[in-house]
PDB file of N, CA, C and O in Angstrom:
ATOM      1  N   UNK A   1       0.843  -1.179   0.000  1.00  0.00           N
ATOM      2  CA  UNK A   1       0.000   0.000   0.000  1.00  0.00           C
ATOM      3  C   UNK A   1       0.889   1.245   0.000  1.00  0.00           C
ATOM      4  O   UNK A   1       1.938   1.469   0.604  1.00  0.00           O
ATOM      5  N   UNK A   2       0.276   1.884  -0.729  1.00  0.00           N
ATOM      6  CA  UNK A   2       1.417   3.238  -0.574  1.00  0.00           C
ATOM      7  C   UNK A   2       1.085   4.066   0.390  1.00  0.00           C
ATOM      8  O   UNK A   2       0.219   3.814   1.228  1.00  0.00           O
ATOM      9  N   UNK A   3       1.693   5.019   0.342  1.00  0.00           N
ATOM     10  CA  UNK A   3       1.820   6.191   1.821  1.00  0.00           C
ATOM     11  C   UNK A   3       0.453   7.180   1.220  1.00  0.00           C
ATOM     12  O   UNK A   3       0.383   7.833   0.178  1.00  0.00           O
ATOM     13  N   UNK A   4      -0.514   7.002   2.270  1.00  0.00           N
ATOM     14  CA  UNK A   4      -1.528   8.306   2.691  1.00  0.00           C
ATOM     15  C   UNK A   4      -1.117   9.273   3.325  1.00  0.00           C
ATOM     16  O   UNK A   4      -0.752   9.240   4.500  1.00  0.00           O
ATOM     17  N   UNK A   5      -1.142  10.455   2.438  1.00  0.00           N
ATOM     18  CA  UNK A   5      -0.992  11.549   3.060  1.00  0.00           C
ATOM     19  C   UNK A   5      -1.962  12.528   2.564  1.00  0.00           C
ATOM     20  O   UNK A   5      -2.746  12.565   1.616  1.00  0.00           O
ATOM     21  N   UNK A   6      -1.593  13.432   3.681  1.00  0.00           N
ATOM     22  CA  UNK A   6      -2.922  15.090   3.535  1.00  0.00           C
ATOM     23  C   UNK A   6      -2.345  15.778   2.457  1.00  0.00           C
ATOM     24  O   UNK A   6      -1.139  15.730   2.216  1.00  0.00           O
ATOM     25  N   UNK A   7      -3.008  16.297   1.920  1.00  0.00           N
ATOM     26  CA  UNK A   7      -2.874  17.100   0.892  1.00  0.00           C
ATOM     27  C   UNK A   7      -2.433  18.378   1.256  1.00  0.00           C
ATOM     28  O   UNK A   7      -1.951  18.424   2.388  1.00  0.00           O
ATOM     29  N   UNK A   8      -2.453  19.259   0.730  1.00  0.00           N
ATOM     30  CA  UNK A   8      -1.720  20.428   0.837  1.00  0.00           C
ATOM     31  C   UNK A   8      -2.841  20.966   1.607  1.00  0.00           C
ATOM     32  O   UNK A   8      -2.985  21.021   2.828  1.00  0.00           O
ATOM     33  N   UNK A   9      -3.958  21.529   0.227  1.00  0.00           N
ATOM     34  CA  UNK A   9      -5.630  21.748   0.547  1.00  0.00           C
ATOM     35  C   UNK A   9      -5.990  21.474   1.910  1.00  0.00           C
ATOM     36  O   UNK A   9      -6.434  22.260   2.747  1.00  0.00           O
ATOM     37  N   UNK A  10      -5.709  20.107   2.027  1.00  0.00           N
ATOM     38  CA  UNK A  10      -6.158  19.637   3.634  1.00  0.00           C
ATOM     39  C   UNK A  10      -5.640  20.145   4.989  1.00  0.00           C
ATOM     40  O   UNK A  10      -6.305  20.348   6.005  1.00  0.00           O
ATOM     41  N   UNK A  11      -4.121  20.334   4.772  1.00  0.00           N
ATOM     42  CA  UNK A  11      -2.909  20.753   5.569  1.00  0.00           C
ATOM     43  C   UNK A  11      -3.948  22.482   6.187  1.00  0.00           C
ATOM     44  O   UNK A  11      -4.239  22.777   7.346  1.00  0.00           O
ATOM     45  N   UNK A  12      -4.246  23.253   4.935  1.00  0.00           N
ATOM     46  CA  UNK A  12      -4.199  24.439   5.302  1.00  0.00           C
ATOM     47  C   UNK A  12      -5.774  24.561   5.815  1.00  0.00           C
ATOM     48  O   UNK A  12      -6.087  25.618   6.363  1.00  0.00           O
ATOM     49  N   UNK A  13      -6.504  23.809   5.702  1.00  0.00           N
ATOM     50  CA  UNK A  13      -7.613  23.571   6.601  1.00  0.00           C
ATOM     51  C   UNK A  13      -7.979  23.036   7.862  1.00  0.00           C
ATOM     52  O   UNK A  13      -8.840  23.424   8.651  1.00  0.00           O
ATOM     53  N   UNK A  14      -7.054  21.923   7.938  1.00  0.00           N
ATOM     54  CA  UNK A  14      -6.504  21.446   9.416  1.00  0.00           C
ATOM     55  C   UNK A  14      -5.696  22.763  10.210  1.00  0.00           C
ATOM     56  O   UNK A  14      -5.832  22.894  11.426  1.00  0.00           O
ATOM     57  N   UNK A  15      -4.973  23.578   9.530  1.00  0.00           N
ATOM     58  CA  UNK A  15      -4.293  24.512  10.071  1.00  0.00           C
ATOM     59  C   UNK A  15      -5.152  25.320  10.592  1.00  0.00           C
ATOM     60  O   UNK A  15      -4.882  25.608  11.758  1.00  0.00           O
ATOM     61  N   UNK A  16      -6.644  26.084   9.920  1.00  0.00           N
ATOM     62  CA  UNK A  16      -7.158  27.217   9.989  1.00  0.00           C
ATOM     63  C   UNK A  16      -8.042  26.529  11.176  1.00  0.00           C
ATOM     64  O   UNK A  16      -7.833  27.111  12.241  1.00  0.00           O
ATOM     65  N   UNK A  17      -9.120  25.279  11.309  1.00  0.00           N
ATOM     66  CA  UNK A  17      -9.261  25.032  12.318  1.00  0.00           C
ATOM     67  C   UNK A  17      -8.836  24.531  13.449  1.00  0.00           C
ATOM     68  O   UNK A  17      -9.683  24.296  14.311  1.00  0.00           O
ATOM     69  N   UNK A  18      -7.071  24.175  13.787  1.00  0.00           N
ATOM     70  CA  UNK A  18      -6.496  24.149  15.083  1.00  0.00           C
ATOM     71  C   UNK A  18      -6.195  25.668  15.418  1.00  0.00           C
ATOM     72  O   UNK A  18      -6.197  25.914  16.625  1.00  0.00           O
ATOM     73  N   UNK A  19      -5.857  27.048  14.317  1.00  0.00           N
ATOM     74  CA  UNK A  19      -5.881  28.197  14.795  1.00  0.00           C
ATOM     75  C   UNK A  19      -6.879  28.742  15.030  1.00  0.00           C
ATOM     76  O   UNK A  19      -6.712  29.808  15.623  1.00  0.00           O
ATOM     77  N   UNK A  20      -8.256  28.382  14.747  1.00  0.00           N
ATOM     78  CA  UNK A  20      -9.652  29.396  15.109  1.00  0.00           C
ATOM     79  C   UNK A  20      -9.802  28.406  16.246  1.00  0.00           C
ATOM     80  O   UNK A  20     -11.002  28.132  16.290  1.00  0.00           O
ATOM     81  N   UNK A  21      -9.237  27.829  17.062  1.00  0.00           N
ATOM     82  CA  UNK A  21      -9.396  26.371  18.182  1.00  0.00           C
ATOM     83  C   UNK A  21      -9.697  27.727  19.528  1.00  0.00           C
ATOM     84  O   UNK A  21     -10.654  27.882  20.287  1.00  0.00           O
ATOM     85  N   UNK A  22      -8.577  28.418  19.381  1.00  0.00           N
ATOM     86  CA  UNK A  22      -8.356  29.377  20.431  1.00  0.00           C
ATOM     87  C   UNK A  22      -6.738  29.455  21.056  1.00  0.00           C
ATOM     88  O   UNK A  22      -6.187  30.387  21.642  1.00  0.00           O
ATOM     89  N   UNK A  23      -6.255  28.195  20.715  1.00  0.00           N
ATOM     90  CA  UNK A  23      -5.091  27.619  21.303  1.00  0.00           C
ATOM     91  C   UNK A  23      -4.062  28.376  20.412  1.00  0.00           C
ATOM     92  O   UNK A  23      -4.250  28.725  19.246  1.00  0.00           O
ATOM     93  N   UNK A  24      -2.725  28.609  21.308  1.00  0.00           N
ATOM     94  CA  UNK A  24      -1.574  28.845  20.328  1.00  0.00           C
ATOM     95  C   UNK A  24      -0.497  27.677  19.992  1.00  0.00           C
ATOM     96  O   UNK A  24       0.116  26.939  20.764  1.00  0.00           O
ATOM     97  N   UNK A  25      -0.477  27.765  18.565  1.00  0.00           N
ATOM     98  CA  UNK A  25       0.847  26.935  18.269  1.00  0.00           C
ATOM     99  C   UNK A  25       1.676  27.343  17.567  1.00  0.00           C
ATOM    100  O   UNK A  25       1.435  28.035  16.578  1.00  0.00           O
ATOM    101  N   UNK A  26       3.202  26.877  18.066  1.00  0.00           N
ATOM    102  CA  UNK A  26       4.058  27.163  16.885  1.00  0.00           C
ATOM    103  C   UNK A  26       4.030  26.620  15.808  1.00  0.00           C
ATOM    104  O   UNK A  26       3.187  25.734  15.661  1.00  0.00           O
ATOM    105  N   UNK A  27       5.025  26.988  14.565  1.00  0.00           N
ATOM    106  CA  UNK A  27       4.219  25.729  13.270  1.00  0.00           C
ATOM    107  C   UNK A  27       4.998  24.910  13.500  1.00  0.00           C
ATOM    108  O   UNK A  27       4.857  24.101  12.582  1.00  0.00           O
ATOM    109  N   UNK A  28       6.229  24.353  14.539  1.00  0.00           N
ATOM    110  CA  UNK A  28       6.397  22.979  14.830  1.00  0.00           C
ATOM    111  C   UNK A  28       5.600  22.321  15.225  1.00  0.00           C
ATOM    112  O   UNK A  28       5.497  21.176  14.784  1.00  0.00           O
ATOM    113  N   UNK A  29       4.824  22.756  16.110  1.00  0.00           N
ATOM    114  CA  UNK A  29       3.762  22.131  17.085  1.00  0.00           C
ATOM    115  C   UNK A  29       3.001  21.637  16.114  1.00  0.00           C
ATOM    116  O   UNK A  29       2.604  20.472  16.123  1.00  0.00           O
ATOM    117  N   UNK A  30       2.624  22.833  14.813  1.00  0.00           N
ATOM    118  CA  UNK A  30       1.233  22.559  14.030  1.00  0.00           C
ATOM    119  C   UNK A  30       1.679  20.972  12.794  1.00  0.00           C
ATOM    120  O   UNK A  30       0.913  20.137  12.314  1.00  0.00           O
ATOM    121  N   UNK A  31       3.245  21.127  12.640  1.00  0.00           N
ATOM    122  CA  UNK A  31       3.819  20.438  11.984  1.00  0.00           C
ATOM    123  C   UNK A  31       3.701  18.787  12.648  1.00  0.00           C
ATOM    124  O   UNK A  31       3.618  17.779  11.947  1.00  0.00           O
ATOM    125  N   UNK A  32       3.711  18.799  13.703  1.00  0.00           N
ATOM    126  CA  UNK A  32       3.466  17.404  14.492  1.00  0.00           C
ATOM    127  C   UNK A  32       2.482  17.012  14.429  1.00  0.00           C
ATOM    128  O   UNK A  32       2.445  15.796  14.240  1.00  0.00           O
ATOM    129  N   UNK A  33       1.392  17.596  14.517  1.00  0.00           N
ATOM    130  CA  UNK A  33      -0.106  17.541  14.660  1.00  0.00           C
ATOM    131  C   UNK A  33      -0.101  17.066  13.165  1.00  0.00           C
ATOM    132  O   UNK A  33       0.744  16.183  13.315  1.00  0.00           O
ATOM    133  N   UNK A  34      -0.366  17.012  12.060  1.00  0.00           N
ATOM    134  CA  UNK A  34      -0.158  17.104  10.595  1.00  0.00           C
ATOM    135  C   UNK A  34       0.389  15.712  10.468  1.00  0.00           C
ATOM    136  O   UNK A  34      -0.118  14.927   9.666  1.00  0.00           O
ATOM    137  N   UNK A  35       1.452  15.359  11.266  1.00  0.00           N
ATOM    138  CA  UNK A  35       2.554  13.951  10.925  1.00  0.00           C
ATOM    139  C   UNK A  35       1.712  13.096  12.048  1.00  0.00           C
ATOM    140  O   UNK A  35       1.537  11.980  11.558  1.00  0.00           O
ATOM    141  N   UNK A  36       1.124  13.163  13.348  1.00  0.00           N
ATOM    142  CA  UNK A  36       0.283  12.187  14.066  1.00  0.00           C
ATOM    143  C   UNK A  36      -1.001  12.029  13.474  1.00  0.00           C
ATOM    144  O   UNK A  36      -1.633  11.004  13.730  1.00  0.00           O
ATOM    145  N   UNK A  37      -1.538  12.998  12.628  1.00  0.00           N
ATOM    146  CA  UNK A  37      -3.040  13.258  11.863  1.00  0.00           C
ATOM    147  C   UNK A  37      -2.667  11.838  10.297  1.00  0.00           C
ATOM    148  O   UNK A  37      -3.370  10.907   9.905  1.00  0.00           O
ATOM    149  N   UNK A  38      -1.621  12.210   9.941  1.00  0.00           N
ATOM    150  CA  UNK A  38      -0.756  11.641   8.699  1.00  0.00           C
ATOM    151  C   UNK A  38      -1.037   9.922   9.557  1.00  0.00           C
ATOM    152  O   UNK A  38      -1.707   9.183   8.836  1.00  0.00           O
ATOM    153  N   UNK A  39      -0.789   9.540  10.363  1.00  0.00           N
ATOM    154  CA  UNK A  39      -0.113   8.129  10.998  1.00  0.00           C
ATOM    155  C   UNK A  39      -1.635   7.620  11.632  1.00  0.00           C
ATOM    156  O   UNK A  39      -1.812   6.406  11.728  1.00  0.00           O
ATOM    157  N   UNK A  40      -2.467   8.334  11.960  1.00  0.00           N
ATOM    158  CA  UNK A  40      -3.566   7.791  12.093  1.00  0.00           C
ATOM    159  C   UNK A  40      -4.444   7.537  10.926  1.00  0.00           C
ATOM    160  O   UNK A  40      -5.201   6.591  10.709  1.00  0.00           O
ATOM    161  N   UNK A  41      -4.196   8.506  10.281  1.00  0.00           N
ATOM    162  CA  UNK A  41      -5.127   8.031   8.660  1.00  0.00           C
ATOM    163  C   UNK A  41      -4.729   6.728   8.243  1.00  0.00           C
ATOM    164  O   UNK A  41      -5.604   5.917   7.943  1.00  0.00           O
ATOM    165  N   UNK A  42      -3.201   6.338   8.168  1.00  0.00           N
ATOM    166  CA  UNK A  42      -2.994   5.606   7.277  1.00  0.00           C
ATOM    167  C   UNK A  42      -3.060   3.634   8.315  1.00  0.00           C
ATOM    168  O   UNK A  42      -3.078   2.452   7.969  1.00  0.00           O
ATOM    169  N   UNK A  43      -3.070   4.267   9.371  1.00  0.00           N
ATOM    170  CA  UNK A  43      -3.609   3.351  10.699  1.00  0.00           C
ATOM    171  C   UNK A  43      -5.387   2.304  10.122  1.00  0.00           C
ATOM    172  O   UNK A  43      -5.824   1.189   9.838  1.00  0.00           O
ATOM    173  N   UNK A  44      -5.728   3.649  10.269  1.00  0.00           N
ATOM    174  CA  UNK A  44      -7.081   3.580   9.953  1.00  0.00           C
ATOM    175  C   UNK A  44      -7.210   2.880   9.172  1.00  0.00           C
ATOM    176  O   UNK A  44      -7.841   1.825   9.242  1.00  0.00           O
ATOM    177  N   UNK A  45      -6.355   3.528   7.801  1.00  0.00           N
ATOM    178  CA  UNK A  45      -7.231   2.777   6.072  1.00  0.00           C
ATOM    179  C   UNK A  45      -6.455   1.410   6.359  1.00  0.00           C
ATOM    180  O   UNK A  45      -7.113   0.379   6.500  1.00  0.00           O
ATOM    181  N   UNK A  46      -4.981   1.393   6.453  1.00  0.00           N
ATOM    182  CA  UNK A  46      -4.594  -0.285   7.150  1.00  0.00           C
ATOM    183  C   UNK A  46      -5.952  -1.321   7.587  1.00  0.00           C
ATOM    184  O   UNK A  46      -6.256  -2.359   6.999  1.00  0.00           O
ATOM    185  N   UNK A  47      -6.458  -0.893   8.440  1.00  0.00           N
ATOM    186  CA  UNK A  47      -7.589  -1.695   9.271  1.00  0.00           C
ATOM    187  C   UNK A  47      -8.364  -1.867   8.754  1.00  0.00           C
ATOM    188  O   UNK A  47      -8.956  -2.946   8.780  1.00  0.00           O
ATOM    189  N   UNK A  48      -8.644  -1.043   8.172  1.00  0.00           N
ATOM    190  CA  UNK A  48      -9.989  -1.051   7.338  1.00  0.00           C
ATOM    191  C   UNK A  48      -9.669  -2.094   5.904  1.00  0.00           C
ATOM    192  O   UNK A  48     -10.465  -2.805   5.291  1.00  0.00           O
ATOM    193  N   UNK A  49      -8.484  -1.911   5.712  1.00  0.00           N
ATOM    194  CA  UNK A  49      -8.300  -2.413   4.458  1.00  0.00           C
ATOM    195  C   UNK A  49      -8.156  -4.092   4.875  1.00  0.00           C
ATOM    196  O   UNK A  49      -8.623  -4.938   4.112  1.00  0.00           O
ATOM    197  N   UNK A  50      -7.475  -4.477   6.135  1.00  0.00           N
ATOM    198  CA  UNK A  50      -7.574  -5.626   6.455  1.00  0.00           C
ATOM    199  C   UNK A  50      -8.781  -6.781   7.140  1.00  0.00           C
ATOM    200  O   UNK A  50      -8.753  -7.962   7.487  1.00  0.00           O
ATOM    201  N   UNK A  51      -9.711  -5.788   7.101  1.00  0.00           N
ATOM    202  CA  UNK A  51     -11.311  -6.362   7.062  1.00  0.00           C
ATOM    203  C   UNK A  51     -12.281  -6.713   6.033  1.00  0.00           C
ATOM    204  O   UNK A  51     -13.401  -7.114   6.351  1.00  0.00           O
TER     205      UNK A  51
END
């Protein structure tokens, strides 16, 4: 299976709602969030794909 990842599109929408959240992040912080968001998707479709 190849690598799932967010799209760009997606990236900057995930971005706009962890910044309208209220919370502050740096864009490392936002950059982690993005790579654990990245590792659960592809978690997910794994499982799913093995059912």
């Amino acid at each position: 299976m190849r690598g799932i990842f967010i799209k760009e599109k997606q990236v900057a929408d995930i971005r706009n709602i962890i910044l309208n959240s209220g919370y502050e992040f740096t864009e490392e912080e936002l950059k982690q969030v993005i790579i654990i968001l990245n590792a659960i998707i592809r978690l997910v479709i794994k499982e799913f794909l093995n059912h």
